[in-house]
C-alpha positions in Angstrom: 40.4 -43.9 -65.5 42.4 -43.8 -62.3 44.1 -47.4 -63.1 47.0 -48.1 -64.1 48.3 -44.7 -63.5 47.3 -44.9 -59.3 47.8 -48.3 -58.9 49.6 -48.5 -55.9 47.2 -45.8 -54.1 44.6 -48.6 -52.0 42.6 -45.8 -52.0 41.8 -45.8 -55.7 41.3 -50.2 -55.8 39.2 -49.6 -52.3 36.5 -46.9 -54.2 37.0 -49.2 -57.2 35.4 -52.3 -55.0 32.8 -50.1 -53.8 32.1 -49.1 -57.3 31.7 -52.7 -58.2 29.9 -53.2 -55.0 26.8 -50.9 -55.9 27.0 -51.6 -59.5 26.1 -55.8 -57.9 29.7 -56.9 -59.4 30.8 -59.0 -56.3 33.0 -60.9 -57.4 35.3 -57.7 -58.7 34.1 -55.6 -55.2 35.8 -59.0 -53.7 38.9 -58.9 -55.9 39.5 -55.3 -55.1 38.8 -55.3 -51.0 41.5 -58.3 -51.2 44.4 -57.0 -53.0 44.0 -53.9 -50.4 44.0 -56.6 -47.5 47.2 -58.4 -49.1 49.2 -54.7 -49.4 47.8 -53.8 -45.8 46.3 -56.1 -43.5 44.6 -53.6 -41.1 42.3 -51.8 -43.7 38.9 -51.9 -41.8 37.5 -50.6 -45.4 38.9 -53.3 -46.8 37.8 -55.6 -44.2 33.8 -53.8 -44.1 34.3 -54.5 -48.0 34.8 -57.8 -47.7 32.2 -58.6 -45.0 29.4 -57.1 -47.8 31.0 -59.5 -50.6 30.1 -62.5 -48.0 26.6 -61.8 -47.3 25.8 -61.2 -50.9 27.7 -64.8 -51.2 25.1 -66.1 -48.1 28.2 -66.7 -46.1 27.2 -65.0 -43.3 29.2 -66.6 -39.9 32.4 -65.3 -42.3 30.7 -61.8 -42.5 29.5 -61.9 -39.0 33.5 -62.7 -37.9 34.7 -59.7 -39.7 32.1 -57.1 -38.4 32.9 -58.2 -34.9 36.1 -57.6 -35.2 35.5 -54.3 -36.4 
């Protein structure tokens, strides 16, 4: 595994959400794009992450916010 010994690498958490992304694990794809957005705020792969996480949760103006910004 890639975790613990790459933690602070935000790529590693950031294929790690994606991972849980396709596997239909939202709620870790969510924990992972977030942590990357806490360490640096101007991921747009973090931010594209997140705006997936949001319409699998049916929130979709909080999606549509993030993809226009991008």
């Amino acid at each position: 595994p890639l975790l613990p010994e790459y933690d602070e690498l935000d790529d590693v958490h950031l294929m790690k959400g994606d991972i849980a992304f396709f596997l239909k694990d939202y709620g870790a794809a969510e924990r992972e794009y977030v942590l990357v957005q806490e360490r640096k705020p101007s991921s747009s792969w973090a931010a594209f992450g997140m705006g997936k996480c949001l319409v699998k949760a049916g929130e979709y103006k909080k999606a549509n916010e993030i993809f226009c910004r991008l």
